[in-house]
C-alpha positions in Angstrom: 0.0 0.0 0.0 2.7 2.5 0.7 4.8 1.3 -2.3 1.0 2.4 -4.2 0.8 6.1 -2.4 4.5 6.6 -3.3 3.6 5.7 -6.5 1.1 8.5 -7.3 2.1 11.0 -4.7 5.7 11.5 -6.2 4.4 12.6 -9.6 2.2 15.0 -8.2 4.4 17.0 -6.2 7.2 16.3 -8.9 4.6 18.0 -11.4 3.9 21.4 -8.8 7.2 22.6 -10.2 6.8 23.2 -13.8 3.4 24.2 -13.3 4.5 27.1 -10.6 6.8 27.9 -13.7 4.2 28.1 -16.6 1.8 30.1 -14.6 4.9 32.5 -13.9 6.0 32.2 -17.7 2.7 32.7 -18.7 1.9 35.8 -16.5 5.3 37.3 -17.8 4.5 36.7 -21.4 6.8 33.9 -22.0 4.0 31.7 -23.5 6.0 29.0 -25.7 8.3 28.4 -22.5 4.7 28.2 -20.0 3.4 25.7 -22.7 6.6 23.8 -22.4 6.5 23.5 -18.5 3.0 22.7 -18.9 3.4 19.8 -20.8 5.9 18.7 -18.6 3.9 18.9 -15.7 1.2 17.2 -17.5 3.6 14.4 -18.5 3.8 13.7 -14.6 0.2 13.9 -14.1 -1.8 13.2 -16.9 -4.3 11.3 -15.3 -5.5 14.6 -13.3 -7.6 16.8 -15.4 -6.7 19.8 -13.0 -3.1 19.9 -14.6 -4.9 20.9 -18.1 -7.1 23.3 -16.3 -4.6 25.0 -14.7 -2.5 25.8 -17.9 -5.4 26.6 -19.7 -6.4 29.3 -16.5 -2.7 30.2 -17.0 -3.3 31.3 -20.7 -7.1 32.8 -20.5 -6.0 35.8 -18.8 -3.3 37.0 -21.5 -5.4 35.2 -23.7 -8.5 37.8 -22.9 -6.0 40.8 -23.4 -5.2 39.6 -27.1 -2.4 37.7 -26.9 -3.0 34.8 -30.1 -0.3 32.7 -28.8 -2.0 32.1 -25.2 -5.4 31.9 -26.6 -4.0 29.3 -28.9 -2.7 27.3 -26.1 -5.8 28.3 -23.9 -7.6 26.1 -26.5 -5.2 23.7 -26.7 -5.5 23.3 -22.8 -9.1 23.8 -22.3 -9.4 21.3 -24.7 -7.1 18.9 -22.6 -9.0 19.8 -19.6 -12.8 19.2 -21.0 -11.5 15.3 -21.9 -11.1 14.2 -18.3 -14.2 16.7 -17.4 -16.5 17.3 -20.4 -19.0 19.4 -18.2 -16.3 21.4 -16.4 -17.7 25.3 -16.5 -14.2 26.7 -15.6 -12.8 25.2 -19.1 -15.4 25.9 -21.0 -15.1 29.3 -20.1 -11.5 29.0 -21.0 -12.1 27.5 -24.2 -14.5 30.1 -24.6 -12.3 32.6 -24.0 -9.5 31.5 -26.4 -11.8 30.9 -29.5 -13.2 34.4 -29.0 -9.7 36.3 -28.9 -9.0 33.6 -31.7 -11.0 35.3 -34.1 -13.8 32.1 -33.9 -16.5 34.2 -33.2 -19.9 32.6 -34.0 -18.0 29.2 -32.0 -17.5 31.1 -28.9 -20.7 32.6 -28.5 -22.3 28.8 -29.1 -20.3 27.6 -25.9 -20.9 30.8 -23.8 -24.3 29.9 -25.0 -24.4 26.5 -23.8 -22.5 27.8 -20.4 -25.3 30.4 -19.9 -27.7 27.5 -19.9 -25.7 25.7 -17.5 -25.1 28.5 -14.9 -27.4 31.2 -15.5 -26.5 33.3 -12.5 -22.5 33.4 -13.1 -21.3 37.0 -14.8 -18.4 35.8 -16.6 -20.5 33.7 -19.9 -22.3 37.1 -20.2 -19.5 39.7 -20.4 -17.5 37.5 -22.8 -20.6 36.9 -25.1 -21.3 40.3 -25.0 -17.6 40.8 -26.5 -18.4 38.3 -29.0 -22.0 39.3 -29.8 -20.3 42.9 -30.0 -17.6 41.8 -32.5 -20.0 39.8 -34.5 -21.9 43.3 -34.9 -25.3 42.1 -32.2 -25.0 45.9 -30.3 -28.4 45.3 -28.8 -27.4 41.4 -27.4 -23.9 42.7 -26.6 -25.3 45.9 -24.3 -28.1 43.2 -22.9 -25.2 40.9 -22.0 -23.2 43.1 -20.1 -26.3 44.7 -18.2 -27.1 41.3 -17.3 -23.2 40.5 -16.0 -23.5 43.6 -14.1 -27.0 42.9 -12.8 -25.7 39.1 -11.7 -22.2 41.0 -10.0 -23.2 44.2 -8.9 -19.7 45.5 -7.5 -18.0 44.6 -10.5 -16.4 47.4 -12.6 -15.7 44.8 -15.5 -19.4 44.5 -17.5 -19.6 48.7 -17.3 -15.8 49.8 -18.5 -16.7 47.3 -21.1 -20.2 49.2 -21.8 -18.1 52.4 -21.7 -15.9 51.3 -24.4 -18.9 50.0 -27.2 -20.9 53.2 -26.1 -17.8 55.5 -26.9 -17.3 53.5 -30.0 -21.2 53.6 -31.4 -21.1 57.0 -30.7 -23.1 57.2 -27.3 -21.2 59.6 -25.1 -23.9 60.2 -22.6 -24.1 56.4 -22.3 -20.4 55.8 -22.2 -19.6 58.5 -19.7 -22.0 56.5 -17.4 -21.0 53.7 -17.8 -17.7 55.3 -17.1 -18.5 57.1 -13.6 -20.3 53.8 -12.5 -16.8 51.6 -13.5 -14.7 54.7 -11.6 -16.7 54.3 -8.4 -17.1 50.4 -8.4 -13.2 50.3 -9.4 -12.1 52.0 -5.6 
């Protein structure tokens, strides 16, 4: 039995070093490298579908600020990730997220779809469908989505400096100085 928990607790803990690395890779921009320690890690522990998840997390964030390599890997990962868990929210979010910076428009907004189904009352499906529904030219559904994600998270400043930015760029400024104030004051 102890030969058994050696067995699986040595390639976990082996595997918490190269991922500390790719999230620290990845949060400095270094996003072939972060892949690399990923996979490594994920050679360790393949059999835990947390080890994909956690990459793909690593790569969402860059990933959401327009970075195509880390929303190439967040697919990549997310992808990984929904194999062990198919019904895992957190990487289909992910997922999301990298096909919508990926330019894969019309697929993104399917899944944040499909996640809106699934968890109704989380903000996070609604602001990034309301980037996608924006990008895809749906003003009206994007501007719903994002009153909706501020609705569901009422202290967040995300869903209204978003609504700032598509008001200022439709031409609203009443609207987008607002939206504006109310992202100022959440933000302190």
């Amino acid at each position: 039995m102890f030969v058994l928990i050696l067995a699986i607790a040595i390639p976990a803990a082996v595997a918490e070093w190269p991922m500390k690395a790719g999230v620290q890779q990845a949060a400095a921009g270094s996003m072939d490298a972060a892949n690399e320690s990923f996979e490594a890690a994920y050679s360790s522990r393949n059999w835990d579908s947390d080890t994909a998840l956690l990459a793909a997390q690593a790569f969402a964030g860059p990933a959401a600020d327009g970075d195509q390599a880390a929303a190439s890997f967040a697919i990549k990962w997310a992808d990984q990730a929904l194999q062990g868990t198919p019904h895992s929210f957190e990487a289909g979010l992910v997922l999301a997220i990298g096909q919508l910076n990926s330019g894969e428009l019309d697929t993104a907004r399917e899944r944040l779809d499909e996640l809106i189904r699934r968890a109704p009352f989380h903000e996070a499906p609604y602001i990034q469908r309301g980037i996608a529904n924006f990008g895809l030219g749906n003003v009206d559904a994007s501007i719903a989505d994002l009153h909706k994600a501020a609705e569901l998270s009422p202290r967040s400043d995300t869903p209204w400096t978003i609504l700032a930015r598509i008001y200022e760029r439709i031409g609203n400024d009443a609207a987008a100085a607002s939206a504006l104030s109310r992202a100022v004051a959440l933000a302190r």
